[in-house]
C-alpha positions as CSV (number, residue, x, y, z in Angstrom):
1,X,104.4,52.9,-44.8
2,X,105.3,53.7,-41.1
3,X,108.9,54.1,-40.1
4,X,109.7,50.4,-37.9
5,X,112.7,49.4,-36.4
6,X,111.7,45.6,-36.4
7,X,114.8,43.0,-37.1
8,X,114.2,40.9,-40.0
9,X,111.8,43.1,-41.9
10,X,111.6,44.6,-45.8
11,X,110.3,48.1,-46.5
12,X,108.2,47.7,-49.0
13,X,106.5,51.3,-50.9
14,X,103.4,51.0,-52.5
15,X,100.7,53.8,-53.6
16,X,96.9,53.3,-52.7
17,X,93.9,55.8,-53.5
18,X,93.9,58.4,-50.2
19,X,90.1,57.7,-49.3
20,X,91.3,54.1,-48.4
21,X,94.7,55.3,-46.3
22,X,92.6,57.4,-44.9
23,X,89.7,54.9,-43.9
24,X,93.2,52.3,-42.5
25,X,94.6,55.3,-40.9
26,X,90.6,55.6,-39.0
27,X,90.3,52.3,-38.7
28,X,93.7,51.7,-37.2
29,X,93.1,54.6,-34.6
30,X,89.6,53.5,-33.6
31,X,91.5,50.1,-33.0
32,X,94.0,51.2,-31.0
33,X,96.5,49.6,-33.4
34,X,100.1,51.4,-34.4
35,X,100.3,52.0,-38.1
36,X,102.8,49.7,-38.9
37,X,100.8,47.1,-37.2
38,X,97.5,47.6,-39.5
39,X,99.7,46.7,-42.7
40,X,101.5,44.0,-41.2
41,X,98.2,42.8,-40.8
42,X,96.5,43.5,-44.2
43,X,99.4,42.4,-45.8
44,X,98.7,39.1,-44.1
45,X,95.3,38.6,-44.6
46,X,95.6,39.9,-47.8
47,X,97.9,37.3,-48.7
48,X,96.2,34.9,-47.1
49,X,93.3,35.4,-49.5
50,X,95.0,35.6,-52.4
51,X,96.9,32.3,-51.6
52,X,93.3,30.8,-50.9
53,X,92.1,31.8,-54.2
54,X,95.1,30.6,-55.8
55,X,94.6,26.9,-54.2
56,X,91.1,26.7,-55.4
57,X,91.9,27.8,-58.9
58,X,94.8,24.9,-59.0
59,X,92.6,22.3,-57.4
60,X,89.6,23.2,-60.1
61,X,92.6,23.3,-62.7
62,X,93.7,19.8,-61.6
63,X,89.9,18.2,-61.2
64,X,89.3,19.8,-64.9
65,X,92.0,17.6,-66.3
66,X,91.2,14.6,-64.7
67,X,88.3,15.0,-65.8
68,X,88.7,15.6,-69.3
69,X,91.9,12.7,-69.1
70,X,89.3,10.6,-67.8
71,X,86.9,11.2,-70.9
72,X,89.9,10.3,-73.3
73,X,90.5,7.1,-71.7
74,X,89.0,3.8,-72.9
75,X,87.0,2.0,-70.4
């Protein structure tokens, strides 16, 4: 990752396949965007979308029990 000298952040290494740093490193020139900003970014979305998923699956997880609680009980 980029070299930053923002307060209150973590360095954080990871490895991705080249085409893709590649195709961020184009994308984030064509965008006039620094680096450092392109990962803060895909960092967040990414987490964002992942967090999305996440809820979803525990909501479905929760209406699946109810359901099948709901098929136990008497009525």
């Amino acid at each position: 990752m980029p070299e930053i000298d923002a307060p209150k952040m973590v360095r954080i290494d990871f490895s991705v396949p080249a085409p893709l740093l590649e195709q961020m490193q184009e994308l984030a020139k064509d965008e006039g965007w620094k680096p450092a900003e392109l990962h803060r970014m895909l960092w967040v979305l990414g987490f964002s979308a992942y967090t999305e998923q996440s809820n979803k699956r525990l909501v479905n997880d929760r209406l699946r029990a109810n359901k099948a609680k709901d098929k136990l009980e008497p009525q």
